[in-house]
C-alpha positions in Angstrom: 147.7 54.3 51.1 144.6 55.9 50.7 145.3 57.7 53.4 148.5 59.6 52.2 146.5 60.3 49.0 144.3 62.6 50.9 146.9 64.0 52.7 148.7 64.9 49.6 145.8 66.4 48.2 144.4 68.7 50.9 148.5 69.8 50.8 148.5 70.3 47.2 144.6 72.4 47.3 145.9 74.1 50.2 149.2 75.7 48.4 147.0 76.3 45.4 144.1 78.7 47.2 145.8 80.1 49.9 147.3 83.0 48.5 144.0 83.6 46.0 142.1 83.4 49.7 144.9 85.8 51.0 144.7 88.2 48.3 140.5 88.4 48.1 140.8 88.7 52.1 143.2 91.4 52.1 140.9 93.2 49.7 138.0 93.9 51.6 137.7 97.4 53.3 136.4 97.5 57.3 135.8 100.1 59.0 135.4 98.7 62.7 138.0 97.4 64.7 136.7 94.3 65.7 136.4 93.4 61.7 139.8 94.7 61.4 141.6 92.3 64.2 138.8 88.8 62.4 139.8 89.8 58.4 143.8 89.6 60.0 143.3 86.5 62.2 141.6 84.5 59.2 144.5 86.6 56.6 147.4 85.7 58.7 146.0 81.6 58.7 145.5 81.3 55.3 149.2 83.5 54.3 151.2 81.6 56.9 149.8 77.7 55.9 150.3 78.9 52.2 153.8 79.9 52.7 154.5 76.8 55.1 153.3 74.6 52.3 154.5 76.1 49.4 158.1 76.6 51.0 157.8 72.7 51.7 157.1 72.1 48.0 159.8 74.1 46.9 162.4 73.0 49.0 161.8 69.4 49.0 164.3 67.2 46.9 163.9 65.2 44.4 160.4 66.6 43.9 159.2 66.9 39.7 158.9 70.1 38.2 155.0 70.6 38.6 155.2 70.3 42.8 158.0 72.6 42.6 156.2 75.2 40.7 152.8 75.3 42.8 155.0 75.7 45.5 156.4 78.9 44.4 153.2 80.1 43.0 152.1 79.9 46.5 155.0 81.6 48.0 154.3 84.4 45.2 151.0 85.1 45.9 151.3 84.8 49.9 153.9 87.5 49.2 151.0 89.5 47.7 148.9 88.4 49.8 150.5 90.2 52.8 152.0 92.8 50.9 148.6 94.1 50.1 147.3 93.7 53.8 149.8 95.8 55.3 151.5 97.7 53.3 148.7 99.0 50.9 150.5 101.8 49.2 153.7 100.1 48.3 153.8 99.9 44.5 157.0 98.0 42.7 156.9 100.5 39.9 157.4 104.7 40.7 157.2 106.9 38.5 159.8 109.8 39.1 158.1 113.2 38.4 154.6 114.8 38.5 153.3 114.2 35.1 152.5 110.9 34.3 152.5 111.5 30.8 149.0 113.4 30.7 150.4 116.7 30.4 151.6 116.6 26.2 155.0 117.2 27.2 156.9 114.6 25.4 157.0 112.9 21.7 153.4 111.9 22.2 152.2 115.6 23.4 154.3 117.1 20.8 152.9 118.9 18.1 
């Protein structure tokens, strides 16, 4: 029994800091290629076992609540994760237009 305890918790620690360790991976800069290929070897290990165990959590039945949600934390921030490694510019909010609201056109720039 003790054994399935441990099991259960390296599972549960695993879903937990895998995306964390995907994100703070995919957010150092290298400049050689041989870097490069290591950061995406260890990146792609710790996003794929996150998203492997958090999809098990969250699809499950008859799981509580609190498995459920760590599981789709971990899904979340995997997504994040790899979002930021390879596709570094993609931004969920775009503004439309040049501006940005610096320029005092508007009810703030008004006068």
């Amino acid at each position: 029994m003790e054994g399935l305890a441990v099991i259960v918790t390296i599972l549960f620690t695993l879903a937990i800091i895998s995306g964390p360790i995907g994100i703070a991976i995919a957010r150092i800069k290298t400049k050689s290629f041989i870097t490069l290929i290591i950061k995406r070897i260890f990146h792609g290990i710790f996003i794929a076992l996150g998203t492997i165990v958090g999809a098990q959590w969250l699809l499950i039945p008859g799981l509580p609540l609190t498995p459920r949600l760590i599981g789709l934390s971990s899904l979340c921030l995997c997504y994040v994760g790899a979002r930021d490694e390879y596709f570094p510019r993609f931004r969920i909010l775009k503004r439309d237009g040049r501006s940005n609201g610096k320029d005092g056109h508007g009810p703030t720039g008004q006068h």
